[in-house]
NUNU-44176 format. One line per 8 residues: their letters; for each residue y negated, x, z of N, C-alpha, C. Coordinates in pm, 1 decimal, decimal comma. Each point is the difference from the previous one (the first is absolute). Example, Ala and Ser with C-alpha at 12.3 -4.5 7.8 and 13.67 -1.06 7.14 Angstrom:
2
AS	569,0/1319,0/780,0/-119,0/-89,0/0,0/-120,0/90,0/0,0 | -105,0/-35,0/-72,0/-119,0/82,0/6,0/-109,0/-77,0/73,0
This chain:
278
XXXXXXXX	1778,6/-1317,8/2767,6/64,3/-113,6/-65,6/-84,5/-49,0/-118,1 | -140,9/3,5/47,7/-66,4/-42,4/-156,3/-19,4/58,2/-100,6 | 21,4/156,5/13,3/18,1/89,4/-153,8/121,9/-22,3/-24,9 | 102,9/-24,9/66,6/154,6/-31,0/-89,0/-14,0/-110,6/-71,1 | -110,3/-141,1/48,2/10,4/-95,7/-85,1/-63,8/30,6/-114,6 | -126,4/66,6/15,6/-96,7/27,1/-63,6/47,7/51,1/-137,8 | 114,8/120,8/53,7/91,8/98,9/-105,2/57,9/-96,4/-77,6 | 97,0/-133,0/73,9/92,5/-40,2/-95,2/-27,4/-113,1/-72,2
XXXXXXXX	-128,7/-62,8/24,5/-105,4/-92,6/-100,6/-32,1/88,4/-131,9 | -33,7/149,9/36,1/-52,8/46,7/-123,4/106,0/31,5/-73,1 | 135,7/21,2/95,8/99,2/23,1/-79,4/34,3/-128,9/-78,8 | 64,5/-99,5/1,7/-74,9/-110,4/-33,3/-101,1/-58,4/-122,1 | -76,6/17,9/28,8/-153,3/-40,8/-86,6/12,5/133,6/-107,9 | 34,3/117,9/21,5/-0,5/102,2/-129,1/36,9/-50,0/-87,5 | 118,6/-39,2/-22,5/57,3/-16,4/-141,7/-104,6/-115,2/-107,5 | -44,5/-102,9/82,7/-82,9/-97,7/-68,7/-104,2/95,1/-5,8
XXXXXXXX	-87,4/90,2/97,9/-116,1/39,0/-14,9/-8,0/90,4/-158,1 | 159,1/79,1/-14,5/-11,8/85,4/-113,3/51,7/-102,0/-113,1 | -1,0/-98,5/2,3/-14,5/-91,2/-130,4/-105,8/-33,6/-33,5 | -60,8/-52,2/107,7/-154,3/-12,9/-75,7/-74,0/97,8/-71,8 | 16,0/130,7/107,3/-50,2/158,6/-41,4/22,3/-10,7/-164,6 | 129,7/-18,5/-19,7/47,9/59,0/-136,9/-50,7/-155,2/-116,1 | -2,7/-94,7/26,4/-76,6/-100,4/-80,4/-128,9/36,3/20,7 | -29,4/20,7/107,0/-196,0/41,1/23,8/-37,1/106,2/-102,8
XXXXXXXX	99,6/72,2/-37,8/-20,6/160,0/-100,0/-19,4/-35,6/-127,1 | 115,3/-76,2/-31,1/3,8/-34,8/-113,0/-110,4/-91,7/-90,3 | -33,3/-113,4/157,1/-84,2/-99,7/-61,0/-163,0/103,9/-45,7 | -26,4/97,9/78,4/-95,9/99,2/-1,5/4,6/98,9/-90,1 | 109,4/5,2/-69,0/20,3/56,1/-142,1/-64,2/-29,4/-87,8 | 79,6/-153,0/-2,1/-49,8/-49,7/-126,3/-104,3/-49,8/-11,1 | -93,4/-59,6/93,3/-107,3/-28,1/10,0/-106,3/139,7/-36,7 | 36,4/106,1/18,8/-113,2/147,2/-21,9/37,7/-15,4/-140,0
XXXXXXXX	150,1/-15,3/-122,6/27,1/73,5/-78,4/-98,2/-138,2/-77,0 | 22,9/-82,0/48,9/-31,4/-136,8/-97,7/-130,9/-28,3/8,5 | -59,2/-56,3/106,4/-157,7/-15,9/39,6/-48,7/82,6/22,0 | 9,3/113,3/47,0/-128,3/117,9/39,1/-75,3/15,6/-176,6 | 58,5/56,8/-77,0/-68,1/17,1/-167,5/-100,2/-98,8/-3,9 | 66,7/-123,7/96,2/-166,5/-114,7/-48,2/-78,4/-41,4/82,5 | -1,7/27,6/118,7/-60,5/5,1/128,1/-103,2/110,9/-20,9 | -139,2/-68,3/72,7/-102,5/102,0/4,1/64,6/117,7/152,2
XXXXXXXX	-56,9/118,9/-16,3/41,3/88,2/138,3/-32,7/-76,8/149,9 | -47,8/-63,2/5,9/-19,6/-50,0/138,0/108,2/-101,8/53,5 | 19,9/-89,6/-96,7/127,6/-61,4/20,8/114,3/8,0/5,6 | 29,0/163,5/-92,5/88,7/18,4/26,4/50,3/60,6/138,2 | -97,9/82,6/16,4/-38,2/68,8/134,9/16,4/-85,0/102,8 | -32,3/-117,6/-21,1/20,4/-102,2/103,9/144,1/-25,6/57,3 | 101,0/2,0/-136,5/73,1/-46,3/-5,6/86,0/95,4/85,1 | -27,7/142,1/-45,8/80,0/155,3/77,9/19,7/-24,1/143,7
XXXXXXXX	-130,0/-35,9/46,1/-10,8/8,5/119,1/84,5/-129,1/89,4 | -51,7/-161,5/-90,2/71,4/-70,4/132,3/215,2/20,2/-58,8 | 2,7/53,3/-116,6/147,3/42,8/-38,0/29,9/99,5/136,9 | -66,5/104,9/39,1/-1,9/68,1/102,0/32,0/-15,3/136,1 | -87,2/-108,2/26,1/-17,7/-70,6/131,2/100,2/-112,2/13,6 | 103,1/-12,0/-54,5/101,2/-60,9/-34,0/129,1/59,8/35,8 | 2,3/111,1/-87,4/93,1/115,2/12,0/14,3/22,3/174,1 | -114,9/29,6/-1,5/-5,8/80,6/180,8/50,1/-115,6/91,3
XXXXXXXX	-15,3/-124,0/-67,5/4,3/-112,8/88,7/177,1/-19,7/12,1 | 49,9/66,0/-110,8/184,0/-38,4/-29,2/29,2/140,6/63,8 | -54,4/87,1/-15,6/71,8/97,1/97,0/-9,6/-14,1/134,2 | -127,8/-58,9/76,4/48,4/-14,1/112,5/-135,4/106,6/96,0 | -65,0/36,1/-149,2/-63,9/113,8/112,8/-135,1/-42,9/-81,3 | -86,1/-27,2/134,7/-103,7/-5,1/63,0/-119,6/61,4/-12,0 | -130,1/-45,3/-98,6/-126,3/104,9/-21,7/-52,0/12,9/95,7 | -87,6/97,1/58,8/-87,4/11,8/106,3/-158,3/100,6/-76,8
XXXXXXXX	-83,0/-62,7/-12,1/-110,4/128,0/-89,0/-84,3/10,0/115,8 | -13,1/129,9/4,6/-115,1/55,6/58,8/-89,1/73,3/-41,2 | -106,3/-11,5/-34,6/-111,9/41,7/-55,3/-108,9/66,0/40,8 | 27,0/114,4/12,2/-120,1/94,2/31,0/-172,8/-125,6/26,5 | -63,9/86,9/66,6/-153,2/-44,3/1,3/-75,6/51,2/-103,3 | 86,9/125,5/-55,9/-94,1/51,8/-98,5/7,5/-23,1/-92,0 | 145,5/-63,2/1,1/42,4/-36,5/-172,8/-42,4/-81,6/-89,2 | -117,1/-101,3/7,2/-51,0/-102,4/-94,6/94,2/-35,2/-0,2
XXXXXXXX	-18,2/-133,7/-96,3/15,8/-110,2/-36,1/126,1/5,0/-100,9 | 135,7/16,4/-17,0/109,8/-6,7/-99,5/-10,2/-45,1/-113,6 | -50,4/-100,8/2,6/-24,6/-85,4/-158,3/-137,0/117,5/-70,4 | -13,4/90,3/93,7/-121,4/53,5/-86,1/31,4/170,9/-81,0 | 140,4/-9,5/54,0/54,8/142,8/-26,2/37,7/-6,6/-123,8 | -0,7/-104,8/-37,5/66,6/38,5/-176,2/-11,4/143,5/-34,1 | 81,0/49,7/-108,7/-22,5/97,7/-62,0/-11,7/158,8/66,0 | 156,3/-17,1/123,9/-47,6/73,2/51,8/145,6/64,8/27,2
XXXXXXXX	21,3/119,6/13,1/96,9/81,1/7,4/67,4/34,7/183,4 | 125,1/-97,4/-18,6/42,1/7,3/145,1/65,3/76,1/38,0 | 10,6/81,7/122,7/97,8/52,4/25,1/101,7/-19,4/115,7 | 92,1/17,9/12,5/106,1/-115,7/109,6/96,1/99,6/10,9 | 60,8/0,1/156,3/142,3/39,4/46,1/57,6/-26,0/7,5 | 142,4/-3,7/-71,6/154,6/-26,1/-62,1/39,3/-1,3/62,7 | 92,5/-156,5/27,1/111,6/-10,8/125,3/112,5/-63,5/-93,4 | -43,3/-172,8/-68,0/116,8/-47,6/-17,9/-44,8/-10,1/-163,3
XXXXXXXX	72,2/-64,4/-87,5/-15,0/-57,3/-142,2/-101,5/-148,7/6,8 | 19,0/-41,0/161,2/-80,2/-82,0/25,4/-131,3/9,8/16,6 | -47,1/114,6/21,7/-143,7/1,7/12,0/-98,4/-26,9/-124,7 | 63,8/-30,2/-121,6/-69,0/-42,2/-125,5/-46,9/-121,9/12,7 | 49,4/-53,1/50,8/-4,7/-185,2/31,9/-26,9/-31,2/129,0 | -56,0/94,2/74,0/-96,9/-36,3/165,2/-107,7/53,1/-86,2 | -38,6/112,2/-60,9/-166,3/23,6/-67,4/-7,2/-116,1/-121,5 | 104,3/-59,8/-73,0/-35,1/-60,3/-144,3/-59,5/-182,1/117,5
XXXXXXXX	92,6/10,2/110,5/-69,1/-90,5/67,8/-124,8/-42,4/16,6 | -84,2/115,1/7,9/-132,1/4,2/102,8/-123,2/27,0/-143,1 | 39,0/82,5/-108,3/-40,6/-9,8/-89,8/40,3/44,4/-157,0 | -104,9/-33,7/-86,4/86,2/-11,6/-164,7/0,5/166,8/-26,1 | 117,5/104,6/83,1/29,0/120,3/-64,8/94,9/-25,4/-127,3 | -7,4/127,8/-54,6/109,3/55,7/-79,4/26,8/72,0/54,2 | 140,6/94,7/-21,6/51,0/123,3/69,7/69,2/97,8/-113,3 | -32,1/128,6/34,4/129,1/50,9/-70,4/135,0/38,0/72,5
XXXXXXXX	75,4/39,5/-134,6/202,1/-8,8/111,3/46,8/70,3/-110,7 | 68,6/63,5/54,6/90,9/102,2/-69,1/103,0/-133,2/-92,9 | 24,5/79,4/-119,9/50,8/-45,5/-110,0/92,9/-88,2/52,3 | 100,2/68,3/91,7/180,7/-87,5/59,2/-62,5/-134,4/4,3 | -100,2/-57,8/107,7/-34,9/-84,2/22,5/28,5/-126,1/-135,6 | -57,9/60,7/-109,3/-19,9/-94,1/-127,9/158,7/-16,9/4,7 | 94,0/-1,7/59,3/152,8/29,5/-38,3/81,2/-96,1/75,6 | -105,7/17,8/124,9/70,2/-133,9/64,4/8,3/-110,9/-43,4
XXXXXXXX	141,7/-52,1/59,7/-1,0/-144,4/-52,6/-124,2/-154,8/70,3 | 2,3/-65,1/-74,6/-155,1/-112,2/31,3/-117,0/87,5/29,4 | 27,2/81,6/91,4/-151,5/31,3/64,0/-72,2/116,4/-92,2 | 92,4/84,0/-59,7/-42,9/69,2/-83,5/-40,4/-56,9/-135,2 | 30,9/-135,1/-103,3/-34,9/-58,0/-69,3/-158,2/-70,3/26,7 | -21,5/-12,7/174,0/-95,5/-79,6/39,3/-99,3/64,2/47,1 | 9,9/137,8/28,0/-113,4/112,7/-16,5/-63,0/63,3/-115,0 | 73,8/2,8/-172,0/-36,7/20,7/-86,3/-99,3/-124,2/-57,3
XXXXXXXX	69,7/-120,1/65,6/-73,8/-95,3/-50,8/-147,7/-36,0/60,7 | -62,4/33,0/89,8/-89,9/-18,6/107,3/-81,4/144,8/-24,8 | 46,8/55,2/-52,0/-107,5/150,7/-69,1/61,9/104,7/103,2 | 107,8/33,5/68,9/37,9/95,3/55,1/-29,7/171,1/-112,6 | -66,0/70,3/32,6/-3,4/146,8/-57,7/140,9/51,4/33,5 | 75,1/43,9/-89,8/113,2/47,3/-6,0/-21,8/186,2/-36,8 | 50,1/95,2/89,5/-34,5/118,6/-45,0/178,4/84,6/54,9 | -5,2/68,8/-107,1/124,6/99,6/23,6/1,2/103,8/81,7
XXXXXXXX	51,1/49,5/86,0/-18,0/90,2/65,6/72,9/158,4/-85,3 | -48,1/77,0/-9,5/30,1/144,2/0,9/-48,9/21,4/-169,5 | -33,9/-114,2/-77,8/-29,6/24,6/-127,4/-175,6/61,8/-7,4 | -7,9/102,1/-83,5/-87,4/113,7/40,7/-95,3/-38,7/-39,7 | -74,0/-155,7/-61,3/-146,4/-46,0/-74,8/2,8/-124,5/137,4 | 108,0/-49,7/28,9/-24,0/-85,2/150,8/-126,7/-80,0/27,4 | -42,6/100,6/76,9/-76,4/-12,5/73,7/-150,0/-49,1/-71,5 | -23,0/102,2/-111,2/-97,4/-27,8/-92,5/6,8/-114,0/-74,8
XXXXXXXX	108,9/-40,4/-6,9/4,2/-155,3/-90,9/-19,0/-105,6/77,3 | 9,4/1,3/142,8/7,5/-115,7/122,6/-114,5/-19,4/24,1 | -72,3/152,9/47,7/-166,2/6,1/20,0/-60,0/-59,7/-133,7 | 56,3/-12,9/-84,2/-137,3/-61,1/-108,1/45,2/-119,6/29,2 | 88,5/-56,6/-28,2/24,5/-150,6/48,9/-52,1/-91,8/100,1 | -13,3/122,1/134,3/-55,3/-75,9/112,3/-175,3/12,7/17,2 | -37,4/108,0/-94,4/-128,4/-31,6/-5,8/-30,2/-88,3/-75,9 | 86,3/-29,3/-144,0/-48,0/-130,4/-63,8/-49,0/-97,7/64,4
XXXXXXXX	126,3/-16,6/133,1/54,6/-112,7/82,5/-137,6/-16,0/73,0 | -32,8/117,0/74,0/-107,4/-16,8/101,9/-120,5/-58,9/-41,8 | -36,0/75,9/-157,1/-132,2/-24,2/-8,0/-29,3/-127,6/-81,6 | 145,5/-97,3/-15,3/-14,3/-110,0/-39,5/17,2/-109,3/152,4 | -3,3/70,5/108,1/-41,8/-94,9/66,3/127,9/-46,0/96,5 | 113,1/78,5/-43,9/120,5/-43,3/95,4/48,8/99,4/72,0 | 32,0/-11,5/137,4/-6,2/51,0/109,2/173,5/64,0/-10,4 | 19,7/140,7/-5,6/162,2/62,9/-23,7/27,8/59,4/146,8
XXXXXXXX	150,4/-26,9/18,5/82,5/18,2/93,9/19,4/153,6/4,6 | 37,1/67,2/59,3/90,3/105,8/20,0/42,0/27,2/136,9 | 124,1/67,5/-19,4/94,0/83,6/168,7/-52,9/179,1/-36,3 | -93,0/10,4/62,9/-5,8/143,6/-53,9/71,2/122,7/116,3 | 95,8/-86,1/87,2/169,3/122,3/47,8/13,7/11,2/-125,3 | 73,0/-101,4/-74,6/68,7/36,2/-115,6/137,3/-73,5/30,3 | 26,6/1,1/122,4/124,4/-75,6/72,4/-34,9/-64,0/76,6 | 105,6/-93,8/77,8/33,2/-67,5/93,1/32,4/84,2/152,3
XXXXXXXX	-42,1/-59,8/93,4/7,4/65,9/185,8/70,8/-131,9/33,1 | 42,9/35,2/101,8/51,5/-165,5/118,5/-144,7/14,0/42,4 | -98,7/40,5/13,0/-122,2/-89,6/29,2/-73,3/85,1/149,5 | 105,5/161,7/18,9/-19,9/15,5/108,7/-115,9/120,9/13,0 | -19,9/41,0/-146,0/-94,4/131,0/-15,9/-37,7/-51,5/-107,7 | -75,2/110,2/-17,6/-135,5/-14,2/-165,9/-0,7/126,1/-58,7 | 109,7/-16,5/-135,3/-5,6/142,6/-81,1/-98,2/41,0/7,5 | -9,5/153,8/-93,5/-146,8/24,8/-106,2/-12,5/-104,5/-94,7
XXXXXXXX	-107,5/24,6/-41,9/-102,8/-94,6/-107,7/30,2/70,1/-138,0 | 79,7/-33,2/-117,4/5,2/62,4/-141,7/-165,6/-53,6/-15,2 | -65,5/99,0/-123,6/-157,7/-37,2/15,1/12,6/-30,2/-166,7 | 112,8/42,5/-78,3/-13,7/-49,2/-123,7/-73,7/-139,1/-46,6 | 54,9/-78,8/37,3/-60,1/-126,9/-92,9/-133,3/-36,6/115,2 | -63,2/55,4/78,2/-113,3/-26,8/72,7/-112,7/46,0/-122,8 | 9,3/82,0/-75,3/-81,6/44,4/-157,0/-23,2/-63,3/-99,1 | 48,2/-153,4/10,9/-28,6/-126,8/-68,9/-175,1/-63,1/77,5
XXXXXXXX	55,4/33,6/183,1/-137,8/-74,7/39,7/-112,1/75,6/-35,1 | 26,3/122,5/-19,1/-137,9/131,8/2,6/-69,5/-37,5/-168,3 | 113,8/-14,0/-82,5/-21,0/1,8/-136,9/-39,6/-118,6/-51,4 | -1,8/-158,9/102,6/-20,1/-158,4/-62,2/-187,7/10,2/-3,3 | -51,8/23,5/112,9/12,9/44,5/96,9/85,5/-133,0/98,9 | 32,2/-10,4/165,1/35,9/-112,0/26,1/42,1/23,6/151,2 | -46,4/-90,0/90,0/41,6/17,5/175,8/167,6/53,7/-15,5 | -23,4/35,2/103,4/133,1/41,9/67,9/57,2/-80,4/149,8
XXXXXXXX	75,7/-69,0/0,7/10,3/-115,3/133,7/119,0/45,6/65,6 | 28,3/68,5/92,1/132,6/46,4/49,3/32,5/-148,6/71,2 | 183,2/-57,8/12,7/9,2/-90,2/18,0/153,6/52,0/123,4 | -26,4/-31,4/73,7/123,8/24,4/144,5/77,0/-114,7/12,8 | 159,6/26,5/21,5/95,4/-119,4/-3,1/29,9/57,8/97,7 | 74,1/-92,7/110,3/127,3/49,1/103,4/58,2/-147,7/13,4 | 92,1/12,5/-3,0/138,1/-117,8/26,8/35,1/1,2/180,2 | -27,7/-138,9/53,1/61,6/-22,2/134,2/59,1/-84,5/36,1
XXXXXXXX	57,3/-20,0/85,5/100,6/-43,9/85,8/-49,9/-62,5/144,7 | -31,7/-72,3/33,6/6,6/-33,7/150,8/-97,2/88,8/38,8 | -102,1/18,2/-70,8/-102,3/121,0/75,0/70,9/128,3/28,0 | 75,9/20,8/-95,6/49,9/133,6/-28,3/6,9/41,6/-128,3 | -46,6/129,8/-55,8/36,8/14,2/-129,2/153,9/-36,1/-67,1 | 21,4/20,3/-69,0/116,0/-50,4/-41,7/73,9/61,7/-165,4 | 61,7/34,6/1,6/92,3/53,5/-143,1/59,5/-74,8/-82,4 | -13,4/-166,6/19,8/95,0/-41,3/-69,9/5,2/-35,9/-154,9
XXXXXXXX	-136,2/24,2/9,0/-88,0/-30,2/-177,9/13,3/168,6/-77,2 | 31,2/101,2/99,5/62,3/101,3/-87,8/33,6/34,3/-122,3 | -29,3/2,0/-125,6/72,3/38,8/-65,2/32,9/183,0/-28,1 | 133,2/-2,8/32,5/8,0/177,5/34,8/106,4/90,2/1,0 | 28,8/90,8/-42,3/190,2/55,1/10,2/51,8/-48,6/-98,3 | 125,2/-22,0/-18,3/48,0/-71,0/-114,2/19,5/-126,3/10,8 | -75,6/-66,4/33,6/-16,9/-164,3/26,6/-39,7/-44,5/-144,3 | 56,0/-86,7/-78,1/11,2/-96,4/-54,2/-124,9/-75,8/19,2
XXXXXXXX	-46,9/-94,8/-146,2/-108,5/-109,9/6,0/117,8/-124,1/118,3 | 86,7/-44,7/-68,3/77,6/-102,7/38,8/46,0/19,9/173,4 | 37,8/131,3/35,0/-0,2/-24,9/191,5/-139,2/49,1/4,9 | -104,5/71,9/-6,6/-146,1/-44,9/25,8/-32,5/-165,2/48,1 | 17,9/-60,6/-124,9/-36,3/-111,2/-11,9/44,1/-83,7/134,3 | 185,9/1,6/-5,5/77,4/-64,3/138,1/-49,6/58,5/87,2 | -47,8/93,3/19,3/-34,1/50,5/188,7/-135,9/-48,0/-7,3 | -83,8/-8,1/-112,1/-144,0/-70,0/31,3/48,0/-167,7/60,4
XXXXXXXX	56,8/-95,8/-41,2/46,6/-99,5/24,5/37,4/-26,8/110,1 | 109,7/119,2/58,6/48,5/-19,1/112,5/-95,3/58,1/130,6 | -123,1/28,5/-27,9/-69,3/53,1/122,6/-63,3/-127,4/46,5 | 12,2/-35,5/101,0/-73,0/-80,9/73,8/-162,0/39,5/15,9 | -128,4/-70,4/-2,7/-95,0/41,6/27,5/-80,5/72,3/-37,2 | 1,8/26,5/-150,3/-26,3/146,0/-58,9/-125,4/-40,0/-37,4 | -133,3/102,9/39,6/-112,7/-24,5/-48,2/-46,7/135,0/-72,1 | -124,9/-54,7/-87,3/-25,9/158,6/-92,1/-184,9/-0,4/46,3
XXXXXXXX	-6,7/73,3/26,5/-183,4/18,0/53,2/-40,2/128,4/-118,8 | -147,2/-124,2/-35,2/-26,9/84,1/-158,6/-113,7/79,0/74,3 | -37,3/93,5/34,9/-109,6/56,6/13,4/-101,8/86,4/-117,0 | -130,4/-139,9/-35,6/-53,3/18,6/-87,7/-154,4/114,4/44,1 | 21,8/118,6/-72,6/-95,4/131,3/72,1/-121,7/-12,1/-76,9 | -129,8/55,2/34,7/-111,2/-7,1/-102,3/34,3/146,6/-102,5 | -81,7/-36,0/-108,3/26,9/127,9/-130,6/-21,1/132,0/79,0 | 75,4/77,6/-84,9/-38,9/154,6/66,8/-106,1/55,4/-116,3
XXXXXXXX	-44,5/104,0/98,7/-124,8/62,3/-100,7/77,8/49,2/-140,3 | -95,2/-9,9/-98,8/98,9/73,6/-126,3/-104,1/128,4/-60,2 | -104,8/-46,7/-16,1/-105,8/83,1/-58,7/-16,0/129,6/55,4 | 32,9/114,3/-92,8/8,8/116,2/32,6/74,9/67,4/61,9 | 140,4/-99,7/-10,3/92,9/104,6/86,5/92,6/-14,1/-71,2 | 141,0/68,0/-26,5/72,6/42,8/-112,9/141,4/-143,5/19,3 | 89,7/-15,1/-63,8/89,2/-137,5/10,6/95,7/65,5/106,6 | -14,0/124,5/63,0/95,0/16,6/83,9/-67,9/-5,3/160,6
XXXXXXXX	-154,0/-6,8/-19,4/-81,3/-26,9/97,7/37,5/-147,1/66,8 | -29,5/-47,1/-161,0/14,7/-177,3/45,6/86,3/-40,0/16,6 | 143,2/52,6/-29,7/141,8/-40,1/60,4/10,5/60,8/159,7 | -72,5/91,9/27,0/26,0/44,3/143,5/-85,1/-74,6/87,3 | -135,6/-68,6/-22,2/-57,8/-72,3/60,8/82,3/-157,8/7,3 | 40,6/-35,1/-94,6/61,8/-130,3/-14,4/124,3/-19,9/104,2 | 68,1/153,5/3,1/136,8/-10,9/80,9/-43,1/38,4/161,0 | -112,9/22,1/-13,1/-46,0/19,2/169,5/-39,2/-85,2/30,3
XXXXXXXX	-53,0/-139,1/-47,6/-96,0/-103,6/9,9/133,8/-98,0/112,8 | 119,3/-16,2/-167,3/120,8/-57,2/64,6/39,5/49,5/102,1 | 56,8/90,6/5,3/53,6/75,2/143,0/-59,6/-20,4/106,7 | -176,8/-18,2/8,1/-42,9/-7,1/107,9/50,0/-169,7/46,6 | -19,0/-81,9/-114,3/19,8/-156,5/-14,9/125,3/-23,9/62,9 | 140,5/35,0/-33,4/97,0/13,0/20,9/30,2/43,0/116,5 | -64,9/163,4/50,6/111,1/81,8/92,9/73,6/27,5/-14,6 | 13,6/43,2/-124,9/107,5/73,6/-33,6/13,5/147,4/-3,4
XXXXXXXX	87,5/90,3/-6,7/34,8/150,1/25,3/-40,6/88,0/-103,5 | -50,9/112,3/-46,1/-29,5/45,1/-101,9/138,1/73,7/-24,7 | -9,4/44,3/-137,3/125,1/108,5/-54,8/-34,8/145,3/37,4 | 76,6/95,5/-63,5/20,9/116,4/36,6/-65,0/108,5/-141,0 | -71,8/97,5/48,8/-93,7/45,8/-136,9/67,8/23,7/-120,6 | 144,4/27,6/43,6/90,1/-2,4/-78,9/54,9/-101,7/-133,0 | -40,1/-111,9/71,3/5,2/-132,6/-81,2/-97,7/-40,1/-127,7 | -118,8/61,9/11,1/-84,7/6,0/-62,8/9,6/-40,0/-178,1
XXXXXXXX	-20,4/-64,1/-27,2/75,0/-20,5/-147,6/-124,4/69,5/-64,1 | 115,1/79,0/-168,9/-96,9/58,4/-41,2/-84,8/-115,6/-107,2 | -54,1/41,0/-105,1/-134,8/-86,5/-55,2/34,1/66,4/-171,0 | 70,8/-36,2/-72,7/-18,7/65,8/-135,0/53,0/-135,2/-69,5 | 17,6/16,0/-160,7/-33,5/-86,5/-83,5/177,3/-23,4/-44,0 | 65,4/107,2/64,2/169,7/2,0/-47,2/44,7/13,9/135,5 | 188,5/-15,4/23,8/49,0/7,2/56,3/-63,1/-61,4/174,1 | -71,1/-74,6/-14,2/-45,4/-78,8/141,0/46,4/-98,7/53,3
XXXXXX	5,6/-12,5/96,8/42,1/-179,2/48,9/-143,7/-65,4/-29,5 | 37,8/-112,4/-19,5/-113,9/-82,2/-78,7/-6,1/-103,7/144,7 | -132,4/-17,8/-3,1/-28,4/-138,5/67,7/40,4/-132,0/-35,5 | 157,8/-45,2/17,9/53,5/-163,8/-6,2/42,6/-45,1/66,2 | 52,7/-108,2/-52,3/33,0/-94,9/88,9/165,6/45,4/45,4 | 44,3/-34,0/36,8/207,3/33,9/15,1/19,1/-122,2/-8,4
């Protein structure tokens, strides 16, 4: 009886919750397009984050960080090249939560409506997929990025999972950290439910931003557990070393299933899936 109430409160409370959502976007627009140019980086950074912790607060779903013993201190990672496993569109805004990343995202992203205006504006790296200099134009960008001190996002599946396995690791843009030079921080998400994992933060199949969004709303209870890992070794081992250490680190963090040798993504400068966001 109390998840039916539970269900038809959120059924209920959605429609106001996705008004605020969509004023919350907007007001976070214009504030990056207008004040960030005159804001020193820290403030603005400031601003990413409690904009963040806001967001998560209107969807309904719940931070939980857990932090390695080995991992130091967060505020001390600046400038450091993350790597993270792809579940929802939401996982940009559980890490922009916890700290001042950038990320890169495949071009579409810049296309969306509000949120894509509000990722160009906030320094989102925008990279094309299948265009044959790619990769080489992103990597100089994100080493700019690194070795000025700001800490870049990436999904290096390349895609989105319901949250229940852990692709291969694309190792392309891991050649920004080798080349800044700059840590490598593998970062583990899983979405739950009642002490159960849970799918509902999915983004996956031909699902839509807009029912994404409604089934995030309508889940009762939804929490996201950030599991923050210490750096993986980088020195002397090749960017496909350090993507395979990074995706074993998570997996162990997680428990999650490995892929099939088959899956293996290949590593060249054309025709690759690129490490973004979906």
């Amino acid at each position: 009886m109390s998840d039916r109430l539970d269900q038809a409160a959120l059924v209920l409370l959605a429609p106001l919750a996705l008004s605020f959502i969509i004023v919350h976007i907007v007001w976070g627009m214009l504030v990056a397009l207008v004040l960030f140019p005159l804001l020193p980086p820290g403030a603005s950074d400031a601003l990413v984050k409690i904009w963040s912790r806001l967001l998560l607060l209107a969807l309904g779903i719940r931070l939980e960080l857990q932090c390695h013993p080995d991992a130091g201190q967060i505020e001390a990672s600046r400038g450091s090249l993350l790597l993270i496993n792809h579940v929802s569109w939401a996982d940009v805004f559980v890490i922009a939560a916890v700290t001042p990343a950038r990320f890169v995202a495949k071009s579409e992203i810049a296309r969306w409506p509000l949120l894509g205006r509000f990722a160009r504006a906030v320094g989102t790296v925008f990279v094309e997929r299948g265009r044959r200099h790619a990769v080489a134009r992103v990597n100089h960008a994100v080493v700019a990025r690194l070795r000025a001190g700001q800490s870049i996002g990436i999904f290096p599946e390349g895609t989105t999972t319901d949250g229940s396995q852990l692709l291969a690791f694309h190792a392309n843009l891991v050649q920004a950290a080798l080349q800044a030079p700059a840590p490598v921080i593998p970062l583990g998400l899983q979405y739950w439910q009642d002490g159960l994992p849970s799918t509902a933060a999915a983004y996956i199949g031909d699902m839509n931003l807009g029912q994404s969004l409604w089934r995030i709303l309508l889940a009762p209870r939804l929490t996201v557990r950030l599991h923050w890992l210490p750096p993986v070794a980088c020195d002397g081992f090749t960017r496909q070393a350090v993507a395979a250490r990074a995706r074993d680190a998570i997996s162990v963090a997680l428990a999650l299933s490995d892929v099939t040798a088959a899956d293996e993504p290949a590593d060249s400068e054309s025709g690759t899936p690129l490490a973004t966001a979906s």
